[in-house]
N, C-alpha and C positions, 0 to 999 in steps of 0.2 A: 396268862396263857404262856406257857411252853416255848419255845422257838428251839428246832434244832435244825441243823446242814444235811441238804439233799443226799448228801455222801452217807452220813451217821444215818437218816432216814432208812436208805434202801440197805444199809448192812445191816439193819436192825430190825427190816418190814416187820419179821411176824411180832415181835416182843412191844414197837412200837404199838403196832394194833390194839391188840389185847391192853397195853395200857389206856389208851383212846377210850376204848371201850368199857373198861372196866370200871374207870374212875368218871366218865362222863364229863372229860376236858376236853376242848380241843387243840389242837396242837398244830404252831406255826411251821411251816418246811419251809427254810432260805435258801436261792438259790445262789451260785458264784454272779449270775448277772444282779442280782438285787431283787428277780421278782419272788414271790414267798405262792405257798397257797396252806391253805387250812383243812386237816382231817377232823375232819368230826364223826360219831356213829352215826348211824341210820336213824336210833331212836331220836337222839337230839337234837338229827337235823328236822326231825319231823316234828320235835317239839316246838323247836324254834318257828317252824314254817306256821305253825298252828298260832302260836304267841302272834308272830305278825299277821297273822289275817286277823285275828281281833283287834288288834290294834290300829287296824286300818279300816278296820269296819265302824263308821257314823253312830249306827244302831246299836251295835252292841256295846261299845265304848258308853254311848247313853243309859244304856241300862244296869251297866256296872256303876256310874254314876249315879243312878235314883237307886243303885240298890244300896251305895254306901250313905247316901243322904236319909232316906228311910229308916237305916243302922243305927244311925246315927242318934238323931231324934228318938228312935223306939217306935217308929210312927209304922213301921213294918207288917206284915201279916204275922200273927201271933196264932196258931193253931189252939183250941180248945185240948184239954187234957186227953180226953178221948181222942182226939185226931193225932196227938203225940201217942199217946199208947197203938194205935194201928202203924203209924208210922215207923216207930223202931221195934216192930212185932212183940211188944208186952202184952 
């Protein structure tokens, strides 16, 4: 990640943004006292918000889990040919 000075931040807002944004990084602001804060877009923070509720979720963390051990083995649901031909509209 990035780190730039509240100074360079604010004489830079729009150009910094659009970088933020564009490249989907986020980027450290430091202050003269030592505290910092983090820009992130909208998209990413929502992506992230979304990443940790799964990862916080019991049930779901378990399902990703019996979905990679199923994967794994081959022990998975295997659709019939016809059910693959309906599935990707052939």
């Amino acid at each position: 990640m990035d780190t730039i000075s509240v100074n360079k931040f604010r004489d830079n807002l729009k150009s910094v943004v659009e970088q933020v944004v564009n490249k989907h990084e986020p980027l450290k602001v430091t202050r003269r006292a030592g505290e910092a804060f983090i820009v992130i877009s909208a998209d990413d923070w929502e992506q992230e918000q979304e990443t940790i509720h799964v990862l916080k979720s019991k049930s779901l963390m378990q399902q990703i889990a019996d979905s990679i051990e199923t994967h794994t083995h081959g022990t998975g649901y295997q659709p019939t040919s016809e059910q693959m031909d309906e599935i990707t509209g052939i």
